[in-house]
C-alpha positions in Angstrom: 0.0 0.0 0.0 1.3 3.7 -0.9 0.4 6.0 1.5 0.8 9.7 -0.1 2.1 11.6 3.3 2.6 15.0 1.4 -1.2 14.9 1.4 -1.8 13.4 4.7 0.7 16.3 5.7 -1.1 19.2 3.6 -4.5 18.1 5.1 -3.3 17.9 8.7 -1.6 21.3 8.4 -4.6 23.2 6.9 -7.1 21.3 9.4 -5.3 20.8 12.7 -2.8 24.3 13.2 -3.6 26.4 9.9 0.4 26.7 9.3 2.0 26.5 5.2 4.1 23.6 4.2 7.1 24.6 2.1 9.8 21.8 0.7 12.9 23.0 -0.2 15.3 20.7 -2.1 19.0 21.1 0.1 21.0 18.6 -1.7 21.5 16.9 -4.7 23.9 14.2 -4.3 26.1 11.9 -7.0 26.1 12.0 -11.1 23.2 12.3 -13.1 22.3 9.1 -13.2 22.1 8.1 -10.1 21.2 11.1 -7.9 20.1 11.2 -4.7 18.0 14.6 -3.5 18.0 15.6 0.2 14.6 18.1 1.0 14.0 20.0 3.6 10.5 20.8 5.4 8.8 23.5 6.9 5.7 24.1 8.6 4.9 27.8 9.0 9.0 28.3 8.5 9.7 26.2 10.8 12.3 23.1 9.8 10.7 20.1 10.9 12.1 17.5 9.1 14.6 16.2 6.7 14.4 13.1 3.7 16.1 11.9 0.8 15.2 9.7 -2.5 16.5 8.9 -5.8 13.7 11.5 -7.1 12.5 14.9 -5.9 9.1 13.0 -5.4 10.0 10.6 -3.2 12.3 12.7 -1.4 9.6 15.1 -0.6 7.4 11.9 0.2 10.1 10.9 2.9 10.3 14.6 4.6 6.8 14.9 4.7 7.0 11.2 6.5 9.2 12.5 8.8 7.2 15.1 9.5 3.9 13.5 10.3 6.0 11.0 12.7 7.3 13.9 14.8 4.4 15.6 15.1 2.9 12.3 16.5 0.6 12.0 13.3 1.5 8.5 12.1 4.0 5.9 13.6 5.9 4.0 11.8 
């Protein structure tokens, strides 16, 4: 089962504290092709969590993971 945690993120931030999610890519990592993308995320400017993938997707999928287990939304 894939669980889409940037939406399970976006949906707990609009209906639980009302506070913007920004991703910010920090890193890209190794040759072309075979890259590995470090992101950043942010809750209301806040840096929260940290993930990395071999694409910007499931890098950002990874943070936002992150995320929801430190704020006590999901465990894992």
């Amino acid at each position: 089962m894939n669980i889409d945690y940037k939406s399970l993120l976006q949906e707990y931030s609009q209906n639980e504290v009302n506070k913007k999610v920004k991703y910010v890519l920090s890193a890209e990592i190794g040759p072309d092709n075979n890259k590995t993308f470090l992101y950043d995320v942010f809750l209301d400017g806040e840096l929260l969590a940290k993930g990395e993938g071999s694409s910007k997707k499931k890098a950002q999928q990874m943070a936002a993971k992150e995320c929801l287990i430190k704020l006590g939304e999901i465990y894992e």
